[in-house]
N, CA, C and O atoms as a GROMACS GRO file, in nm:
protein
  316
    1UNK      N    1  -0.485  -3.126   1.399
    1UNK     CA    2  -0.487  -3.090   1.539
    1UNK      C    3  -0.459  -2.939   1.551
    1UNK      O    4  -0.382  -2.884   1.472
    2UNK      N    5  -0.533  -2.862   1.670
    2UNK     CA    6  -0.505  -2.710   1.650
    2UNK      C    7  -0.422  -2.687   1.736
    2UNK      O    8  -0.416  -2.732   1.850
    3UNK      N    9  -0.311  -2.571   1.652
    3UNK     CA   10  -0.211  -2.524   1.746
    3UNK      C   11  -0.228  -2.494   1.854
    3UNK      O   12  -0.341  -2.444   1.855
    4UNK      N   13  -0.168  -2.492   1.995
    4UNK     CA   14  -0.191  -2.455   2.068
    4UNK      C   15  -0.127  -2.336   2.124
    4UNK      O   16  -0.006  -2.325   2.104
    5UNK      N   17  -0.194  -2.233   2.198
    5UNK     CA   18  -0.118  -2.108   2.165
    5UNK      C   19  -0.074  -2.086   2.318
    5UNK      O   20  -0.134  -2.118   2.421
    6UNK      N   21   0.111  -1.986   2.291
    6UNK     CA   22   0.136  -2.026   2.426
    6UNK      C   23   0.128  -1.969   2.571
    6UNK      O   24   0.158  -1.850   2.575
    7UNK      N   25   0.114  -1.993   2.623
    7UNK     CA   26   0.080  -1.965   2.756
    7UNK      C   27   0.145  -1.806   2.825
    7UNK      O   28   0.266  -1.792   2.840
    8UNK      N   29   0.045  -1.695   2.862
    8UNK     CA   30   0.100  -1.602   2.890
    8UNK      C   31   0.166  -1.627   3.010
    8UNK      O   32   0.124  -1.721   3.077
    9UNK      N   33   0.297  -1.536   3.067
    9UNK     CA   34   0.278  -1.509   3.175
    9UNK      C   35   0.185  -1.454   3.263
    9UNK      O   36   0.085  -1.414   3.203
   10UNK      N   37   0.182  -1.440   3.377
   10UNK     CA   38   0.158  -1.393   3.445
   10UNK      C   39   0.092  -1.228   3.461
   10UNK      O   40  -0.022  -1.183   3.454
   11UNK      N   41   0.241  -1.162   3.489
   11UNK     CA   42   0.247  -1.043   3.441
   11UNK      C   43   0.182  -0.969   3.308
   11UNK      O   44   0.128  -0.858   3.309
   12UNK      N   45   0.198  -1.054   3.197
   12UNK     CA   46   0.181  -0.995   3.069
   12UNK      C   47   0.040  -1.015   3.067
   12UNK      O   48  -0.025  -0.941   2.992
   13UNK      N   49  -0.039  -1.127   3.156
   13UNK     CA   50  -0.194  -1.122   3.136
   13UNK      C   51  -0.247  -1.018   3.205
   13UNK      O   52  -0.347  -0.952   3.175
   14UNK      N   53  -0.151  -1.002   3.331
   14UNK     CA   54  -0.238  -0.875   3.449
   14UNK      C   55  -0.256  -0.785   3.369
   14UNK      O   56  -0.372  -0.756   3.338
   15UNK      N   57  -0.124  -0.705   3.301
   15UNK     CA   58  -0.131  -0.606   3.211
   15UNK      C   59  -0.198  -0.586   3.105
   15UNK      O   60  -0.246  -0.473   3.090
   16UNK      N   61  -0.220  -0.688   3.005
   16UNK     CA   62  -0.338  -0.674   2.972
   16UNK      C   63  -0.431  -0.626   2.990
   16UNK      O   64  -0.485  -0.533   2.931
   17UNK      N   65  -0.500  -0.747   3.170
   17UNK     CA   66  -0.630  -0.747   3.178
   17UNK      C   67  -0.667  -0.588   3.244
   17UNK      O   68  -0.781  -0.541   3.246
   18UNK      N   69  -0.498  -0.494   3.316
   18UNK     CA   70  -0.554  -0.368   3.333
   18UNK      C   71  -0.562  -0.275   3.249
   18UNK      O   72  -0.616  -0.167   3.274
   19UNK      N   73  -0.491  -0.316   3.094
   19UNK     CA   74  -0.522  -0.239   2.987
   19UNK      C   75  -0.687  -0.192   2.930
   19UNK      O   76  -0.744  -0.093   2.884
   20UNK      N   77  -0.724  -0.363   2.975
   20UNK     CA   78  -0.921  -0.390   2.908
   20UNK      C   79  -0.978  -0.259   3.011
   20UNK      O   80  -1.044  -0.169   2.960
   21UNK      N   81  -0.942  -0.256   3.171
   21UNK     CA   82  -1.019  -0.202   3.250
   21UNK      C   83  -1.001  -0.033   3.190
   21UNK      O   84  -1.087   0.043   3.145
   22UNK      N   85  -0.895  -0.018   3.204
   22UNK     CA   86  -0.858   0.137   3.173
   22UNK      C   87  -0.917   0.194   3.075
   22UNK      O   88  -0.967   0.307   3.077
   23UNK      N   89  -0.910   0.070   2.929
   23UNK     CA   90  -0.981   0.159   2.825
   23UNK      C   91  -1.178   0.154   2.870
   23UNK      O   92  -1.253   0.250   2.854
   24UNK      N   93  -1.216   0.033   2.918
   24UNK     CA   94  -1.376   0.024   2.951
   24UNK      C   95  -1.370   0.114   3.041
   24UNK      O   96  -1.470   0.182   3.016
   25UNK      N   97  -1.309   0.172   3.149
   25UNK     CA   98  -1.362   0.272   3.233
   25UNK      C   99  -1.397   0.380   3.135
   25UNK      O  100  -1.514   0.416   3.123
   26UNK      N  101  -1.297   0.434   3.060
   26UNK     CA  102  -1.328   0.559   2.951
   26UNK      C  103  -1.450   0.582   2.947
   26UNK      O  104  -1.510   0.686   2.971
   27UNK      N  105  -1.495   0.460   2.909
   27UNK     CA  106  -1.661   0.503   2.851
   27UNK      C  107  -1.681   0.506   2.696
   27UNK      O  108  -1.793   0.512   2.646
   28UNK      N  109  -1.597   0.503   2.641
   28UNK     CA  110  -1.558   0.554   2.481
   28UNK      C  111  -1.600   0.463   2.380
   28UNK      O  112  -1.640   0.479   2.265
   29UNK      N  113  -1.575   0.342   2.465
   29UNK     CA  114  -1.579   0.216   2.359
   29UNK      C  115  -1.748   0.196   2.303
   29UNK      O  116  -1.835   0.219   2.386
   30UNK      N  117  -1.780   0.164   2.194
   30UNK     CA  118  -1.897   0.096   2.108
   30UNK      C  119  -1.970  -0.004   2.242
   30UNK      O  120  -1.900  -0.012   2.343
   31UNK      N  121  -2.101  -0.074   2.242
   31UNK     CA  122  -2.137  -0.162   2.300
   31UNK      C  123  -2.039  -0.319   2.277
   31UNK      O  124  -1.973  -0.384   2.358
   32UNK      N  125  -2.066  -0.339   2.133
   32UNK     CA  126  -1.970  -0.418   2.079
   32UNK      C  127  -1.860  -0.456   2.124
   32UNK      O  128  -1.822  -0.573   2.137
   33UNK      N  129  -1.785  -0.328   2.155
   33UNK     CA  130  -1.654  -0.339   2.169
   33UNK      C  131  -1.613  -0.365   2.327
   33UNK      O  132  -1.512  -0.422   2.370
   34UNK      N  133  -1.732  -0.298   2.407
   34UNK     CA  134  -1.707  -0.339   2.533
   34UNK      C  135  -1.726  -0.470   2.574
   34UNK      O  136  -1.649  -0.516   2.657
   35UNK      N  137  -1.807  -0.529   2.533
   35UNK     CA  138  -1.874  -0.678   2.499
   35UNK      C  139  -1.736  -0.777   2.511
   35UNK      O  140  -1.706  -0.855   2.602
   36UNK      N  141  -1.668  -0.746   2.391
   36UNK     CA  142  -1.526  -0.804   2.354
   36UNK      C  143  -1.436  -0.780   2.409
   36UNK      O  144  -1.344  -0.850   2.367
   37UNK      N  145  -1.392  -0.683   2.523
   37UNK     CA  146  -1.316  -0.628   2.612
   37UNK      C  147  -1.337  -0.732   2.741
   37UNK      O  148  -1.260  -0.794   2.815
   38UNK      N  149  -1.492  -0.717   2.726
   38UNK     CA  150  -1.576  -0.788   2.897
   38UNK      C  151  -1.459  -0.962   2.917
   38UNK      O  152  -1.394  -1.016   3.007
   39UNK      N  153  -1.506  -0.999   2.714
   39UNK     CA  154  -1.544  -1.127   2.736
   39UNK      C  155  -1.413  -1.185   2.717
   39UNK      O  156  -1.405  -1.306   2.697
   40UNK      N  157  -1.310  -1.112   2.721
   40UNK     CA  158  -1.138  -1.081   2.719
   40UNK      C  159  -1.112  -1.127   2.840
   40UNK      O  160  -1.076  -1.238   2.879
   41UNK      N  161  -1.144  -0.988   2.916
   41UNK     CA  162  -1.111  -0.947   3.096
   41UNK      C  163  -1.151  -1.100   3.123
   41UNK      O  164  -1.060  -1.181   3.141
   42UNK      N  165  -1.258  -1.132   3.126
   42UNK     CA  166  -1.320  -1.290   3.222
   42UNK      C  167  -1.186  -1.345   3.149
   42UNK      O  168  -1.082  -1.318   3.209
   43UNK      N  169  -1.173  -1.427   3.016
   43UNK     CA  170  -1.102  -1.482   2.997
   43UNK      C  171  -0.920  -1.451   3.082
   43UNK      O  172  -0.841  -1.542   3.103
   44UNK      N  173  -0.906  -1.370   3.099
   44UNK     CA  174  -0.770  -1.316   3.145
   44UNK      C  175  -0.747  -1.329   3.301
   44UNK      O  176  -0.636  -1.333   3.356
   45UNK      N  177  -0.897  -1.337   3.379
   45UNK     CA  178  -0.919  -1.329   3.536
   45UNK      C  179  -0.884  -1.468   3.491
   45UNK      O  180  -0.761  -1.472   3.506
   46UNK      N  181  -0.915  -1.563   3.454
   46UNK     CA  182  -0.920  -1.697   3.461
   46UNK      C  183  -0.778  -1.750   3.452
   46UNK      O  184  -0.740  -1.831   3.536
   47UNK      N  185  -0.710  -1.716   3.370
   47UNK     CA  186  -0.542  -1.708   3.334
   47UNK      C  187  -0.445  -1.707   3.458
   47UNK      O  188  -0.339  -1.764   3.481
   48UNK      N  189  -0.539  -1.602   3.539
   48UNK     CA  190  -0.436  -1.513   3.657
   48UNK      C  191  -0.467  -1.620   3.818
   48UNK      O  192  -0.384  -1.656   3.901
   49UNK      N  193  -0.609  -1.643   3.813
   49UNK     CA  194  -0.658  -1.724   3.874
   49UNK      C  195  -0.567  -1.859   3.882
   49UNK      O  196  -0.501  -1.901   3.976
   50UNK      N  197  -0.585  -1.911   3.754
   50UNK     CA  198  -0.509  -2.034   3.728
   50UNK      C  199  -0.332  -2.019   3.724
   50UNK      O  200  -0.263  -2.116   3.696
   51UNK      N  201  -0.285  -1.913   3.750
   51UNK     CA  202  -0.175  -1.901   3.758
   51UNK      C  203  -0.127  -1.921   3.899
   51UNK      O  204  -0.050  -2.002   3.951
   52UNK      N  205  -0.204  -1.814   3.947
   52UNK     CA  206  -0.138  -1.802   4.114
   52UNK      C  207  -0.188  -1.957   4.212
   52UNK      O  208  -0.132  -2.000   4.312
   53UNK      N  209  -0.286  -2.005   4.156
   53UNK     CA  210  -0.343  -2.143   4.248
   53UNK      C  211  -0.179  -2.259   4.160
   53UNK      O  212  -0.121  -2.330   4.242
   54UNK      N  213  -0.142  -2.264   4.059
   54UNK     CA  214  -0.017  -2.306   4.044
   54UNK      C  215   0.069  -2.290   4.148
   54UNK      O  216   0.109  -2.374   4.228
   55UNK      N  217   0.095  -2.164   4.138
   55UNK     CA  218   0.198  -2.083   4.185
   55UNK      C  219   0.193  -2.136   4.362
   55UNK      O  220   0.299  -2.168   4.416
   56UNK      N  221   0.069  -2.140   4.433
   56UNK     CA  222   0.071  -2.202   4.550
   56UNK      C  223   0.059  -2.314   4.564
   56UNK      O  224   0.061  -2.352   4.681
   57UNK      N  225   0.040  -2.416   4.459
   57UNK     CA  226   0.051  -2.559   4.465
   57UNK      C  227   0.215  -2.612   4.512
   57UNK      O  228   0.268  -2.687   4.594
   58UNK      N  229   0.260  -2.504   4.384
   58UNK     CA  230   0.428  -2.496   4.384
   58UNK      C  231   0.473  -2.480   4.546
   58UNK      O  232   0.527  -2.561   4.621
   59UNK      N  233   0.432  -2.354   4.564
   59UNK     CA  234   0.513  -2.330   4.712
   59UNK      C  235   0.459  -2.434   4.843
   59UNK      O  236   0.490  -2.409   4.959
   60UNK      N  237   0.399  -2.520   4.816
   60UNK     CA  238   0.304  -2.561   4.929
   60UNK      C  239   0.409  -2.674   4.881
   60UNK      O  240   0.491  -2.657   4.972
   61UNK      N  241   0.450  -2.750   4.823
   61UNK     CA  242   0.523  -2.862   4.778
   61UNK      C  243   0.677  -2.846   4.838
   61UNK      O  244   0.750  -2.922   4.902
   62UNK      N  245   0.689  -2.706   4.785
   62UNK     CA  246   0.866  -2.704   4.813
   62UNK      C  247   0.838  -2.682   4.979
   62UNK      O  248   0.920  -2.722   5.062
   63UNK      N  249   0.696  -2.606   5.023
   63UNK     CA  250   0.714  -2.599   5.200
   63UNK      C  251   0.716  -2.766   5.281
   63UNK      O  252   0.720  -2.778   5.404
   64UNK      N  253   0.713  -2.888   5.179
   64UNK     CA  254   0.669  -2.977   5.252
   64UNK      C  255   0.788  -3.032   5.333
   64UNK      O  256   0.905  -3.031   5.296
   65UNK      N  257   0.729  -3.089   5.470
   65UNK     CA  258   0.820  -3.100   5.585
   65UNK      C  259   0.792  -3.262   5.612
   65UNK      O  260   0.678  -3.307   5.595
   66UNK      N  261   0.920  -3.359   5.662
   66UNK     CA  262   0.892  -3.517   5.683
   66UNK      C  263   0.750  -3.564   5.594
   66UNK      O  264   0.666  -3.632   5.652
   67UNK      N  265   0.738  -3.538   5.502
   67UNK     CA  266   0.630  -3.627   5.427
   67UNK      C  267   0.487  -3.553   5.433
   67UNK      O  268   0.384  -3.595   5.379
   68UNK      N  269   0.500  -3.429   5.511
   68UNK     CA  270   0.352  -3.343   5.505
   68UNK      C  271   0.364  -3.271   5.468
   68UNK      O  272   0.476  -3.222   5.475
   69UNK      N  273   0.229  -3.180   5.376
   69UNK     CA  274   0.264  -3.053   5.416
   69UNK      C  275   0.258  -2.932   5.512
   69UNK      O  276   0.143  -2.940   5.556
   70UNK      N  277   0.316  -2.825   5.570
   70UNK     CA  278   0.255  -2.755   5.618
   70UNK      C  279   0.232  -2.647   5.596
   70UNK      O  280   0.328  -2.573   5.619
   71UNK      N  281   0.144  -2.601   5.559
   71UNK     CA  282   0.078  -2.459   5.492
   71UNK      C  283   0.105  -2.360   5.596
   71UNK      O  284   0.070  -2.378   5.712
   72UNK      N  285   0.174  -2.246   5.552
   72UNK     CA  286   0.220  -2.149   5.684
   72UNK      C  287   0.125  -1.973   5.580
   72UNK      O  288   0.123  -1.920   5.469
   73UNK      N  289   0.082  -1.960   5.684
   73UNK     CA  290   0.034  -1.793   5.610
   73UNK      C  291   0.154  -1.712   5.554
   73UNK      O  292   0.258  -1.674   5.608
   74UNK      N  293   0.094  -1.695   5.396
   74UNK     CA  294   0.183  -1.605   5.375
   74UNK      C  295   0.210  -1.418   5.428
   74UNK      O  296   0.127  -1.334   5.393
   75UNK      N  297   0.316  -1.384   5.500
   75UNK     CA  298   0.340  -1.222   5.541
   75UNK      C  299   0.393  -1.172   5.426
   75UNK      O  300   0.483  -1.222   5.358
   76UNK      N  301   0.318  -1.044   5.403
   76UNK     CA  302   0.323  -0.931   5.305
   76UNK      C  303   0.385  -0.831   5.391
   76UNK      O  304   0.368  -0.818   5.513
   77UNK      N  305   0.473  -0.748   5.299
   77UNK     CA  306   0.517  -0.642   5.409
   77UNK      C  307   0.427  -0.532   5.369
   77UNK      O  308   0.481  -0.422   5.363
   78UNK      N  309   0.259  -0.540   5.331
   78UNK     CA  310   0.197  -0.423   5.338
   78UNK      C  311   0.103  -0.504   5.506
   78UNK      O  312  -0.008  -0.467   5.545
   79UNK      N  313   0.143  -0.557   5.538
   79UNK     CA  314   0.066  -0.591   5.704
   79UNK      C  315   0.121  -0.541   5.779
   79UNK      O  316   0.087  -0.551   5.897
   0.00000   0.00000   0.00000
């Protein structure tokens, strides 16, 4: 059976995935290498994706009220 390898955070995938962008903006990289950067980044959007839809499953659970839930918009203090 294959190991399974473990699960980034969050954080440590964003960073990553803005490491891939920073060096592909350069321009510097081989075709190759951007290729393997590209096919990184998708893999890493997917990570972050699947993190934060967690992450609001979570909060939508702990928001639940008498047996429902109620989904309230989240406020950012950049609004």
């Amino acid at each position: 059976m294959p190991k399974k390898q473990p699960p980034l955070d969050f954080e440590r995938t964003l960073s990553e995935l803005e490491t891939l962008v920073e060096r592909m903006e350069k321009g510097e990289l081989t075709l190759e290498a951007s290729l393997s950067d590209f096919e990184r980044g998708i893999q890493l959007i997917r990570l972050c994706q699947k993190s934060l839809a967690e992450a609001e499953q979570k909060v939508q659970i702990l928001m639940e009220k008498n047996g429902t839930v109620q989904a309230e918009p989240f406020e950012s203090d950049d609004e």
